[in-house]
Every structure is written in C-alpha cells, then in structure tokens.
N, C-alpha and C positions, 0 to 999 in steps of 0.2 A: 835297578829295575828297568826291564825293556817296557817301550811303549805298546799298544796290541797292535796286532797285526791280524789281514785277513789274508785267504788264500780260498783258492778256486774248489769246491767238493771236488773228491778223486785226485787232488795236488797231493805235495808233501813239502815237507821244510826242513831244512837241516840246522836246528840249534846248535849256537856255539855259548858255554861258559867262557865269560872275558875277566878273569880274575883281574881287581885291582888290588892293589894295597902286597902288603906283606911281601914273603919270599920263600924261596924253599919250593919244596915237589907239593902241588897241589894234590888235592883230593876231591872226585866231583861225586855227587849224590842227585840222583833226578827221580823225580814224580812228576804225578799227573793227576788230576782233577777235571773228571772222571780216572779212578785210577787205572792203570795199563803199561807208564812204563814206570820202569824200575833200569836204571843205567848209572854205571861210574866212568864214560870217559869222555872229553870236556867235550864233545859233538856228539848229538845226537838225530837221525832222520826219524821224524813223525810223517805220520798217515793218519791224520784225526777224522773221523766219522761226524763229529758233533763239536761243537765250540768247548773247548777244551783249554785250561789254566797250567802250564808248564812250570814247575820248579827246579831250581838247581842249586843244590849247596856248598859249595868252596871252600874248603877247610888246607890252609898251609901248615898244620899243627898246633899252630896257635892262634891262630883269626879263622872264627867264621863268617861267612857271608851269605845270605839268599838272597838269589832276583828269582822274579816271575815274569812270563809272557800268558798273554789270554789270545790263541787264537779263535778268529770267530771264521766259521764257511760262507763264503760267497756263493749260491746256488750255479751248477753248470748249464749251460745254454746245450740243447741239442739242437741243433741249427740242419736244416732241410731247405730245396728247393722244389716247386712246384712249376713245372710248366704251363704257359697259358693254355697251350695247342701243342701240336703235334712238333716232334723234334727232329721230323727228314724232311725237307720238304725243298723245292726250286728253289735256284738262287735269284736273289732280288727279293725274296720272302723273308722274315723275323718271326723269333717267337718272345715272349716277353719269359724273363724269369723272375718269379717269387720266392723270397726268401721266406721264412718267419719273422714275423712281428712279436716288437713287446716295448715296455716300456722302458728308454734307456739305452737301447741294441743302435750299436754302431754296426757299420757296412765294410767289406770291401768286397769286390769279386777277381776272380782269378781266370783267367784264361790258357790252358795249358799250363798251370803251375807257374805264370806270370803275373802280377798284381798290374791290373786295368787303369791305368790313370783317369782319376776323376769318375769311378765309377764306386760309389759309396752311398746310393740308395737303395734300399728294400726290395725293390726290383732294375733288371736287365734287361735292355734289348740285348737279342743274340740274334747276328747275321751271319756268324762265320762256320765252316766246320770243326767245331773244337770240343776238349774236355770243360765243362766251366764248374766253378765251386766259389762258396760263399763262406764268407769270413764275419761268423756275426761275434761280438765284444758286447759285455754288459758285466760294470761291476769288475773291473778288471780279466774276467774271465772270457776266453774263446775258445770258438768251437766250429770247425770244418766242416760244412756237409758234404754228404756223401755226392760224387761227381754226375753230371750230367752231360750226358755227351751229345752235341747238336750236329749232325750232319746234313750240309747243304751241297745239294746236284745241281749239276752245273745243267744249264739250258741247253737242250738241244737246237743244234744251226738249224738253221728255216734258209730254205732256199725254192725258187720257183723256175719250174725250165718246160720250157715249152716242146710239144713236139707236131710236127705234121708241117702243114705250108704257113709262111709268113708271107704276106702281101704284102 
C-alpha cells in the first residue's frame, strides 16, 4: 500500500503497480473511488477533479494483491501582478510591483525569464526596461502571472548655450 500523496488541481500523476512477490506475467485491474477509471496496464495517468482513492489489483495467476493510493488536491494559486503607478515612465524613476497575497505564498520574480536574486518578497521594485513575472508557490503548487512589461526612457541631455555678446 502506497502512502497518500497530493498534487496541484489541473496536475496529473502517472501510477505505477510494483508487483512484489510471486512470478509469471502479471495482470493489472484498476479502479477508482469516485469511480472513472477502469484500466489493466501496470501504469496508469490520472487527471483527478476531486480527492480520489486509486486501486490496483495484481494477479500472477496465483497470488493476488491490492494497494491503494488516496490522492488529495492541493488548490492552484492564480498568481497576478499589480502595478503601483504607471509602467513608462523617466529613468531614475521605479514603480513598485504587487504580487497576490495569501497565506503560505512563497516568492520569486523573473526578470526577462531570469530568476532575480534575492528577490522573494510579495512585492518589486522595478527600475529597468523589462518583461517582469512573478512566481508565487503555496502548498507545493505554482503559478506564473501573466507578464508585465516596465519600460523606462532614457533622459533627455540638458545642455545650455548661450548666444549674443559675452563680456
């Protein structure tokens, strides 16, 4: 008997029957509880909707065996960022980004598909012009938001010139 296991909603899991014992050409039998599947070959991939109880039965022709697995769902994080302010703006300027919150939600952010070192709080400053996305983890589960893209203008030169007479 397998110990239970969770997995993220919208996951999937591919059981394997480990026959022990006996010899000879197995024979696999699987259910489910909620029932749905019905399968004889010793792997099976599941897509569970709901915390669901996996069976598999093992027959060498002369020994049978069951194990069970209980998977339970992990809820999935939709993970989003919200800008403080405006996302074009002078350079020298920042705008802060907000992730979603909750309880449990670990961090990372991305910067052009680069992971930020040391940047694993809830919120960002962003000074650069880039794509940025946020990597929130709860419960073994994560989830990408959708990308935010910060472009920053570069200053214009400042210069001062005189004209007419100098004394």
């Amino acid at each position: 008997s397998a110990s239970p296991t969770s997995i993220c909603e919208g996951s999937y899991s591919t059981l394997m029957a480990l026959p022990s014992g006996g010899s000879g050409t197995y024979s696999y039998k699987w259910a489910s509880n909620p029932s749905g599947l019905s399968d004889t070959t010793a792997s099976v991939t599941v897509f569970p909707t709901v915390a669901t109880t996996y069976t598999v039965t093992v027959t060498d022709g002369y020994y049978t065996n069951t194990s069970q697995i209980n998977i339970t769902l992990n809820s999935a994080i939709s993970a989003t960022i919200t800008p403080a302010g405006a996302t074009t703006f002078c350079q020298g300027n920042s705008v802060t980004l907000n992730a979603n919150t909750g309880t449990g939600y670990t961090y990372l952010w991305k910067r052009d598909g680069l992971a930020i070192s040391g940047a694993n709080a809830s919120s960002y400053i962003a000074d650069q012009s880039c794509d940025y996305t946020a990597l929130i983890t709860n419960s073994g589960c994560t989830s990408t938001s959708p990308t935010e893209k910060i472009t920053v203008n570069p200053s214009p030169p400042a210069s001062i010139t005189t004209s007419g007479q100098t004394t």
